[in-house]
C-alpha positions, 0 to 999 in steps of 0.5 A: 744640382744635377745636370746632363749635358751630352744631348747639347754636345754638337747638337745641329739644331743649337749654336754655340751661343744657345749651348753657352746661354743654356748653360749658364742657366743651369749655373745659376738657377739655384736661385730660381729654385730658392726663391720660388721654394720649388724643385726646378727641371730643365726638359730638352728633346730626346732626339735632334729630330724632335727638336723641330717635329713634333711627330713621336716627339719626347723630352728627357730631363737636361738638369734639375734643382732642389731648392734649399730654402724647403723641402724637396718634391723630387727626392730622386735623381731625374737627370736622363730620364724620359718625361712622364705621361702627366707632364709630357702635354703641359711641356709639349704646348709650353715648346710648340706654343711658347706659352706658360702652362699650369698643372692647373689648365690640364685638368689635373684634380684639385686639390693636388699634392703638387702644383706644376708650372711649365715655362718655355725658354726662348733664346733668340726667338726660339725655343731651345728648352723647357724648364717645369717648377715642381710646387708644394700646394701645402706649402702655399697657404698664408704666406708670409711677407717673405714668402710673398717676395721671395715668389715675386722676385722668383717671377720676375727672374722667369719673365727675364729667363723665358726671353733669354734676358738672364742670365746674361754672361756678358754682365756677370760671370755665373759660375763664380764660387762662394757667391751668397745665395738666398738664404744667406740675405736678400734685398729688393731695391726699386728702380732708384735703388731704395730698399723696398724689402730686406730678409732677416739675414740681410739685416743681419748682415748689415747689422754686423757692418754697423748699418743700425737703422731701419733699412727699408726706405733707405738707399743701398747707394747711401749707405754704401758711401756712409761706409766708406766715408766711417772706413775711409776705405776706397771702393771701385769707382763701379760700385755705385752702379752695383749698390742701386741695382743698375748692374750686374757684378760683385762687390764687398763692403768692410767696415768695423772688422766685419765683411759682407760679399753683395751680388747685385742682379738688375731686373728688366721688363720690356718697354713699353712703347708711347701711345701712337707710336706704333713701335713693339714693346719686343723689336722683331727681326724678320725671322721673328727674332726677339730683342733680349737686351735693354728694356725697362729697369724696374728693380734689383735683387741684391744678395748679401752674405756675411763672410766676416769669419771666411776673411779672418780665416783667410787673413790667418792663412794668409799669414800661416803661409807667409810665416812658412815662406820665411821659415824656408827662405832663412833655413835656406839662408842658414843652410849656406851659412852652414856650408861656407863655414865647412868650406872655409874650415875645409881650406885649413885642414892639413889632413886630405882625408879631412878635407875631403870629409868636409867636402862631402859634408859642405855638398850634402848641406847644400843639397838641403839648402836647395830644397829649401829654397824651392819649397819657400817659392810655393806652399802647395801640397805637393813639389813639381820637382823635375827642375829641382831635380835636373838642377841637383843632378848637375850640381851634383856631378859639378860638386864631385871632385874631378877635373874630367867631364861628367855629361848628365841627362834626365829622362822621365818626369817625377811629377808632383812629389808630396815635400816630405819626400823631396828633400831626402830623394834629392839626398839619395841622388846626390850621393848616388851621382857623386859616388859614380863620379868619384869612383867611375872614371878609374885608374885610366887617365884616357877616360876623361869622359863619363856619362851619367843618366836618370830615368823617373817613371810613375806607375800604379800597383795592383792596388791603385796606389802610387809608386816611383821606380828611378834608375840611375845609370853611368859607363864608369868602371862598375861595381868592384869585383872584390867583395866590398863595404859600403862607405858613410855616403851609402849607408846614408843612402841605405837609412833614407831610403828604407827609413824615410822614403819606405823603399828599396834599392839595389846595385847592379853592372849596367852591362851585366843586368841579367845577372840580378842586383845586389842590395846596399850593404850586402857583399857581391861575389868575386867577379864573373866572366863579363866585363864589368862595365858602368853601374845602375842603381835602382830605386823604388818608393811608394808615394805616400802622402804627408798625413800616411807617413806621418801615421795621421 
C-alpha cells in the first residue's frame, strides 16, 4: 500500500479531523481490498481551489491497494498521478453528486475487462474524497459462497466508510501491527452474535483451540466462555462485548497451547425511523451535516489469526533475553568478587610494587564489572553509552592513587554503541585517565589540581560509513622529554585499540599540537623548544556492527 500525503498537509478546505479520519481510512483499508477482491484508489483534488469549483477541476490519486486475496489490475504505482480521461466523469459526479457511480452507467462497452465503482467519501456531510474499486469481470463468474461473503461484508464496510461511520479512531486504533487480515480467517456474526459464516482459516483456527464442533449457528460469546471455562483462564471483563460483535477492539483466546488473536469490527446501518414519526433515518444539522455515529447494529465482522507459533517464539526470546540479563547480572557479580579478593590480598603484600600491580589489576576488573551491569539493564542492539561513560570517567580518575584533586568533564555524546565495543573502549579510557593521573601532577607539591577532559564526536566518511574520533585532554606535566617505553597499562591500550576496536591512536603535547602525535609505542624525540605542557590523546575507530566484526 502506497499512499501520498502532502496534498493533505495544511490544507485549508480540510480540519484536522477530516486529515485524521482520511488517514485512518487509508490504514485500514486493506480490508476493503481483500474483501472486495478489488485494487482500491483513493482520489483527491489536485489543487485546494478544485476542492469547491468544479471549474478545470482534476484529481490526483492520494493512496491505492492491492488486495491479496487476488490478483492485482493495477500493476503500476499510481500514487501522484493525475486521473485518466475514463475515469475522471464517474469520480467527478461521485464528488459533485455524492452518488455511487459505475463503469457500467458510463457506457463503457460490455463485456469489459475490468468493472470500475466510484464511491464518494462523506465526513461530516461533506465530500473530502473519492476512492474507485478496480474489478476483475472475469473473476466475477459463479462465485462461491466465500466469495459471495467476502463481497457483501466488503459492501457493507463501503456504506459505513462512504458516511464516515468506519473506521472510527475513537472505538479502535487502526494503525496496530500484526492485526489478522482476511486471509488469515473470517467470521460473520449477526446482531446476536451467532456465526452465520466462517472462512476455512477461521475454523482452522478454532480447531486449533479445541472448538470441534460446527461453528455456524453457534455463539462467538459461547464459545468464548466454554474456553475460559476448559482453561481457567481469566479474560477482560470487555470481552464479551468483543466476541458478539458490539464493539470494536482486539482480543486473544488461548487454550490447549494454542493462541489466536480476534479483531471484532461491528457493523452499522442508519436506523430507520417508526412510521409516522417523521424523524430522519440520518439526522441533519442546519449545514446538512450527517449524523455518523450510533444507528442499527445488524452484524460484525470477526477476523481471527492463528498466532500460536508467534507466542511460542516470543516466549522463547523471552526467556532468551532473560537468560542473557542473568548472565550479565552474575558476571557483574563475579567480576567484584574477583576485585575484592585483589584487594584484600593487595593489603598483604609487603612489596609496594606489588600493591600497586593489584591495584591496577583490581581497577581494571572493576571497569568490566561495570559494563556488565549496564548491559544486564538492556538487551537492545546497541548501548547509550554517555552515562556509562561519565561514570567511568570519574571512577576512574577516583581510582588513580592521588591524594590531590582530579576535576573531569565530558563533552560530546558517544551515542548508540554496538556492546562489542563498550567494554574494551571503556577500558582504554580507564587506562588513559588513570595513567594522566598517576603521571600529570609531577614533582611539584604546589600542583594540587588537575584537569582532565574528553570529547566524543561522530562522523560519517566519504563512504557513509560510521566513525568515533575521541579526544582525551589534561594540563598535567606532558609527555616526557626523554625517549620513553610504553608500560603494561599502554600496551594494553595498544592491543584494544587496534585488535578490538580496529582503530588507532596517538600521543601528542596539548600545548604543542602543531607538532604532530606520536603513535603508542613508538619512541618520541628529546624535547623541543616549547614548553611541555599537559597531554592529549587521540583515538579513532570505526564503528562497526557485531556481525562485521565478528566476519558474519
Amino acid at each position: 500500500m502506497a499512499v501520498f500525503q502532502d496534498p493533505l498537509v495544511g490544507h485549508r478546505h480540510l480540519s484536522q479531523d477530516d486529515v485524521e479520519w482520511l488517514h485512518a481510512l487509508v490504514g485500514d483499508w486493506q480490508l476493503i481490498s481483500d474483501l472486495a477482491f478489488s485494487d482500491v484508489v483513493l482520489w483527491f483534488p489536485h489543487t485546494e481551489e478544485g476542492f469547491l469549483s468544479a471549474a478545470e477541476r482534476s484529481f490526483i490519486a492520494l493512496a491505492q491497494a492491492r488486495p491479496s486475496t487476488t490478483q492485482t489490475l493495477i500493476h503500476r504505482d499510481v500514487v501522484g498521478d493525475r486521473i485518466r480521461a475514463d475515469l475522471k466523469p464517474m469520480v467527478e459526479r461521485a464528488w459533485t453528486s455524492q452518488v455511487e457511480t459505475n463503469s457500467s452507467d458510463q457506457g463503457q462497452p460490455s463485456p469489459a475487462r475490468m468493472r470500475v465503482q466510484a464511491i464518494p467519501l462523506l465526513h461530516r456531510g461533506r465530500t473530502v474524497g473519492v476512492i474507485t474499486l478496480h474489478f476483475a469481470v472475469a473473476a466475477m463468474r459463479s462465485p462461491s459462497r466465500l466469495e459471495l461473503t467476502y463481497r457483501r461484508c466488503a459492501e457493507d464496510l463501503l456504506v459505513m466508510a462512504a458516511e464516515g461511520r468506519w473506521p472510527d479512531a475513537s472505538q479502535e486504533f487502526t494503525g496496530y501491527g500484526g492485526a489478522p487480515r482476511v486471509g488469515d480467517g473470517l467470521l460473520r456474526l449477526d446482531a446476536e452474535g451467532r456465526i452465520t459464516f466462517a472462512s476455512p482459516n477461521a475454523v482452522s483456527a478454532l480447531l486449533r483451540l479445541g472448538v470441534s464442533d460446527t461453528l455456524e449457528g453457534r455463539s462467538l460469546a459461547g464459545i468464548g466462555s466454554e474456553l475460559q471455562r476448559a482453561t481457567g483462564v481469566v479474560v477482560d471483563e470487555s470481552q464479551p462485548m468483543m466476541l458478539t460483535g458490539r464493539r470494536a477492539m482486539r482480543a486473544e483466546l488461548e487454550a490447549h497451547g494454542a493462541a489466536v488473536t480476534l479483531r471484532s469490527i461491528p457493523l452499522y446501518r442508519a436506523s430507520r425511523p417508526a412510521p409516522g414519526s417523521g424523524a430522519t433515518s440520518a439526522a441533519s444539522s442546519g449545514n446538512g451535516a450527517r449524523e455518523v455515529r450510533g444507528g442499527e447494529h445488524f452484524a460484525a465482522l470477526v477476523l481471527c489469526r492463528d498466532v500460536t507459533e508467534l507466542r511460542r517464539r516470543d516466549k522463547q526470546l523471552m526467556s532468551k533475553d532473560a537468560t542473557i540479563k542473568e548472565i550479565h547480572h552474575r558476571v557483574k557479580n563475579n567480576l567484584q568478587t574477583v576485585s575484592a579478593l585483589l584487594r584484600m590480598q593487595s593489603r598483604r603484600m609487603d612489596s609496594q610494587e606489588g600493591r600497586e600491580g593489584l591495584r591496577r589489576a583490581m581497577r581494571r576488573v572493576e571497569t568490566i564489572a561495570m559494563v556488565h551491569d549496564s548491559l544486564s539493564k538492556g538487551l537492545e542492539e546497541t548501548v547509550d553509552v554517555d552515562e556509562l561513560m561519565r561514570r567511568q570517567l570519574h571512577l576512574a580518575a577516583e581510582m588513580a592513587q592521588s591524594d590531590r584533586q582530579v576535576i573531569t568533564a565530558l563533552e560530546g555524546s558517544f551515542g548508540q554503541l554496538p556492546p562489542d565495543m563498550v567494554t574494551p573502549l571503556a577500558l582504554v579510557i580507564t587506562e588513559i585517565v588513570a595513567n594522566a593521573v598517576e603521571h600529570g601532577f609531577g614533582p611539584d607539591p604546589a600542583h594540587r589540581e588537575l584537569h582532565v577532559s574528553m570529547s566524543v564526536q561522530r562522523h560519517a566518511d566519504a563512504a557513509g560509513r560510521q566513525r568515533l574520533e575521541l579526544e582525551l585532554t589534561d594540563d598535567g606535566v606532558g609527555l616526557p622529554e626523554q625517549q620513553w617505553e610504553p608500560g603494561l597499562g599502554l600496551q594494553i591500550v595498544r592491543t584494544l585499540v587496534r585488535g578490538e576496536l580496529s582503530g588507532s591512536i596517538e600521543w601528542e603535547t596539548a600545548s604543542d599540537a602543531s607538532d604532530g602525535g606520536t603513535a603508542v609505542g613508538s619512541e618520541p624525540q628529546a624535547g623541543t623548544e616549547t614548553a611541555r605542557t599537559g597531554t592529549r590523546v587521540k583515538l579513532r575507530a570505526p564503528i562497526l556492527a557485531a556481525s562485521l566484526k565478528s566476519g558474519g
